[in-house]
SEZA-180530 format. One record per residue: z, y, x of N, C-alpha, C in turn. Coordinates in steps of 0.02 Angstrom, whole numbers, plus 50000, padded with zeros to 5 digits. Example, Ala and Ser with C-alpha at 12.3 -4.5 7.8 and 13.67 -1.06 7.14 Angstrom:
2
503904971650660503904977550615503904983550660503544988850642503574994750684503945000250645
This chain:
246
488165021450094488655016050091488865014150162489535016450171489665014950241490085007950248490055007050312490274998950345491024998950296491465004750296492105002250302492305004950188491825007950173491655007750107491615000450086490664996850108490724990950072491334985250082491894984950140492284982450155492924982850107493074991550089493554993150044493244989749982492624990949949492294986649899492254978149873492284975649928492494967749931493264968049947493514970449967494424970549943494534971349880494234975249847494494979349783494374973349719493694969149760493444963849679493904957149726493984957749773494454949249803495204951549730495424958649773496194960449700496034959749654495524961849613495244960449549495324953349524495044948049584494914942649544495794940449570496094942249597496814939949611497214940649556496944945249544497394950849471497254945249396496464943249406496404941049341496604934149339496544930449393496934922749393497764922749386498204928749407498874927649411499144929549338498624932949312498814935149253498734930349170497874927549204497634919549172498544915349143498654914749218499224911449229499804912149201499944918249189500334922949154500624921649083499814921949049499774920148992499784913448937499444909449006499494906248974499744898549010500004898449070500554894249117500964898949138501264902649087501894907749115502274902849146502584896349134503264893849156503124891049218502534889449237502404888749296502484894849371502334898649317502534905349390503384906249382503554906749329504384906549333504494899349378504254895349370504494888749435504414890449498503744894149506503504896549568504334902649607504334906349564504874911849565505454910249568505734904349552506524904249541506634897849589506284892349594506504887749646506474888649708506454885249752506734884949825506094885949849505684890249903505044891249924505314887449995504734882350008504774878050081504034878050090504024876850142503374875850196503174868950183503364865050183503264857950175502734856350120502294852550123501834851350074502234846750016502394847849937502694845849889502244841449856502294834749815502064831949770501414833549762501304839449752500644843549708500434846949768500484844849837499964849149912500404855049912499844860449945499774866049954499854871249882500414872849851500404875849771500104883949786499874885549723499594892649732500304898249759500584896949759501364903049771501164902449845501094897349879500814897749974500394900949980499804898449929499074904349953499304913249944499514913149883499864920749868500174922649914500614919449915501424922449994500664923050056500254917650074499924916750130499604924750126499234926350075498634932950043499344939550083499814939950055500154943050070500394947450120500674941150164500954941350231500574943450291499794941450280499154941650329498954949050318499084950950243498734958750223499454962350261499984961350258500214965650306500494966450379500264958150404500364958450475499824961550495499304961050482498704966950490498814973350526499324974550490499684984750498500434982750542500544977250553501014976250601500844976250703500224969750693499994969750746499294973050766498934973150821498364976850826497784972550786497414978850780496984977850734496414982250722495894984450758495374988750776495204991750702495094986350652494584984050603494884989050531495524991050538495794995350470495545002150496495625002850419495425013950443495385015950462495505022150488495625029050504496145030050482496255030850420496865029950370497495030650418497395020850452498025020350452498095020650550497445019650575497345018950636497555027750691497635032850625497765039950666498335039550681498735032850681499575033450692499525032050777498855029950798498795027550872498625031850911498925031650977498905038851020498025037251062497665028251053497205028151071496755034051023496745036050960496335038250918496505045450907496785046950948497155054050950496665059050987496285066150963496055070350989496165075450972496735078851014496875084151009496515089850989496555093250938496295102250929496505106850992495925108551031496295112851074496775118951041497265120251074497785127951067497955127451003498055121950966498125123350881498945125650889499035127650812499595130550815500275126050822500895125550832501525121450849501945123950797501905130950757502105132350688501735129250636501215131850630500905128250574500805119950575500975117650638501215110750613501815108650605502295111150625503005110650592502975112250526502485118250493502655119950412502255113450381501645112350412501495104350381501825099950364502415096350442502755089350428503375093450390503485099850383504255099450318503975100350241503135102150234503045102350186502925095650157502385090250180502385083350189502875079950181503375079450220504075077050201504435077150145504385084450119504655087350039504345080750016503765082149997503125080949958503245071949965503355068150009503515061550020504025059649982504635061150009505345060449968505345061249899504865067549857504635065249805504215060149770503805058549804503385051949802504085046349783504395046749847504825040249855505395039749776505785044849762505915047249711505665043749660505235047149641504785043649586504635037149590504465034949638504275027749642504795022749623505555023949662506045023449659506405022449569506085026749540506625029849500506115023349437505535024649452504815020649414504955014849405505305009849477505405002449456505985001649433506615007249462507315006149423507225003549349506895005349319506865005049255506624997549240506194996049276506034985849282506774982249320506824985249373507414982249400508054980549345508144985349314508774985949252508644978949191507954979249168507554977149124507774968949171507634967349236507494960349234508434958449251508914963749268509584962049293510084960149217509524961949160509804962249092509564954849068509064952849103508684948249071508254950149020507914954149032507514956948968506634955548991506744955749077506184952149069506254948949142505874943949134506044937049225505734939349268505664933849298505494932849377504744933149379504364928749322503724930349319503264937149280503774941949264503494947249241503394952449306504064949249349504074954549401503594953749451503294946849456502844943949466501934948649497501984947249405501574950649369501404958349389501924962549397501854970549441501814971349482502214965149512501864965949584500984963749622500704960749573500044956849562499584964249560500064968749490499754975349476499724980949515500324978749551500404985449599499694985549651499764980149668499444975149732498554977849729498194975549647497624979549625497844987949638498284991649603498274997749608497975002049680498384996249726498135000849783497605002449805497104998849800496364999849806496095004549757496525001749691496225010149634496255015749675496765016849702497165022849723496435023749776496525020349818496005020249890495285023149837495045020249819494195021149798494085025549728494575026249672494385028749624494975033649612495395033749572496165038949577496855038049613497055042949644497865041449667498225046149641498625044449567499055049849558499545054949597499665049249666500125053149717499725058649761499165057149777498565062549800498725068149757498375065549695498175071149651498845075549618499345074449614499785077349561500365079549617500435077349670501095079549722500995080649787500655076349828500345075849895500075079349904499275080049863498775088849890498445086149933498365078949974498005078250030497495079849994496895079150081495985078750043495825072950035496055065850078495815060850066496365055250100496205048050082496715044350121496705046150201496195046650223496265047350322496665053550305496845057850275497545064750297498015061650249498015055850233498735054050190499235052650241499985058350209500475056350231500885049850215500635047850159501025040750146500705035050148499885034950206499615030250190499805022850172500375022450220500485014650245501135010450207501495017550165501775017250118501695011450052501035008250067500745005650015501164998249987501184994750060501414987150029502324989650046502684992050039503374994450017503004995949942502854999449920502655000049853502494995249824502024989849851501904985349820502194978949798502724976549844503104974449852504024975249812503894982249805504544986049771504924981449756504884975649687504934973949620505154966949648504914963549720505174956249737505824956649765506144965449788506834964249813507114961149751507334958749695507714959449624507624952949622507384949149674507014939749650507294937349722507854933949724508084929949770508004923349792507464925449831507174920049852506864921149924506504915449958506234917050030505474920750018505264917949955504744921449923504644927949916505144932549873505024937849866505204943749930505864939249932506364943550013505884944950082505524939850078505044940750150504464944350141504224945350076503734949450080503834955350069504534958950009504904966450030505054968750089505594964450146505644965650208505144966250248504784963150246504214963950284503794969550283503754973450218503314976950180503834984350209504454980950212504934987350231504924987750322504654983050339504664985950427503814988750443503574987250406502894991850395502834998350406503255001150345503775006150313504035009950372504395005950406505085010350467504435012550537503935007450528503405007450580503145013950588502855015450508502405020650513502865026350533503555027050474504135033150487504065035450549504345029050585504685031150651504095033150700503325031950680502835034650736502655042150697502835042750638502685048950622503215055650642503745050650641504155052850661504305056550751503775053550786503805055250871503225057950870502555056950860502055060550847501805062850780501755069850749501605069650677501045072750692500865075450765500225081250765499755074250773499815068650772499285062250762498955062650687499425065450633499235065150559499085070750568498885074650585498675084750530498295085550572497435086750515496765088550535496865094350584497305098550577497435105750637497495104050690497685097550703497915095750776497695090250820497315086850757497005079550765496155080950731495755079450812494855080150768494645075650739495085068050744494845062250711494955062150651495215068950625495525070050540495055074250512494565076050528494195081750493493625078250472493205081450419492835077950370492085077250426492055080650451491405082650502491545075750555492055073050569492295066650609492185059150585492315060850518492365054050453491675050350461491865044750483491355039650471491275033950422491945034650395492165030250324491775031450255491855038150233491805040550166492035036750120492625034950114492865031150071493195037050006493155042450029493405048149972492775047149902492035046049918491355047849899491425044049830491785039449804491875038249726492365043049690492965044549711493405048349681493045054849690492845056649740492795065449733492055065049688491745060349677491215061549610491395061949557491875057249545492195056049471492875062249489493015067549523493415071349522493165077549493492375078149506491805084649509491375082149436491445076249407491285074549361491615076749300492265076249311492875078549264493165083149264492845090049306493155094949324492785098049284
């Protein structure tokens, strides 16, 4: 059990219990999160203090200024985007990493695609009124848990399109809160808008460094990517339950 395991482990039950109070809420003070969702979000302390929509937006904003500003304390994952953590493979090849970032790339744009194409179908659903502000809420609450699924137990994007070996060689690591986030562009408000945008300069962050250095991501070119390097093992639940089911 490594340092940055039991760490991913207490993230995963903090989302858990995030997941099961917003949903509590859901069910059974739905109209309260539609208030939360549709009125005016201010800073100012209201009638009723500090309301849970601040702590949420607060949970939010902190999980991804994290990946904005420095920050020793995240992955490997997401930390191989830094030229401090960069160790070159001597003489590796300059083809075979070009066939990497155009195969990766393919392989992304399909990700995005799908992802894309996945919430259209909520987006339509809430522009119809078929379902509100607090359902969209609600997926984004889900998405939010997913990611840690993805991290510690399955990632359909790993497994079914990507091909990586583990999150530290994921090309879409940081991809995550744009994903998670997707579903608040469609909710006009300071609420939802600031945490998509935000989630989207994340997004342009990682692009554009993958974009100037990509031999920072591919184990061929980078030694801080190879399994013999890994001090995380954060792969060690999924690849049991992968060898379990195989």
């Amino acid at each position: 059990m490594t340092r940055m395991m039991k760490r991913a482990l207490i993230n995963w039950a903090f989302r858990v219990f995030v997941f099961i109070f917003i949903f509590g809420a859901y069910l059974f003070r739905k109209e309260m999160l539609i208030n939360f969702m549709t009125h005016e979000f201010t800073f100012g302390i209201s009638e009723y203090g500090i309301s849970p929509l601040h702590v949420l937006w607060g949970i939010f904003m902190l999980m991804m200024l994290q990946h904005i500003l420095p920050n020793k304390e995240l992955s490997m994952a997401f930390k191989k985007g830094k030229v401090e953590e960069y160790e070159p493979v001597e003489e590796y090849s300059r083809l075979e990493l070009l066939e990497f970032v155009q195969s990766m790339n393919v392989k992304a744009w399909i990700v995005m695609l799908v992802w894309l194409s996945f919430n259209a179908i909520f987006a339509v659903l809430y522009l119809f009124k078929i379902i509100g502000a607090a359902d969209m809420l609600m997926l984004t609450v889900f998405f939010y848990l997913s990611d840690y699924l993805c991290i510690l137990f399955f990632c359909p994007f790993q497994t079914f399109i990507m091909k990586n070996k583990c999150c530290i060689n994921c090309r879409i690591y940081d991809w995550g809160h744009f994903m998670m986030f997707t579903p608040m562009l469609f909710i006009k408000n300071f609420f939802s808008w600031s945490l998509f945008f935000t989630a989207l300069v994340v997004l342009i962050r990682w692009e554009v460094n993958y974009a100037k250095h990509p031999e920072f991501f591919w184990h061929g070119s980078n030694k801080r990517l190879k399994c013999s390097q890994c001090n995380e093992k954060l792969c060690v639940i999924k690849n049991k339950l992968k060898k379990d089911n195989s």
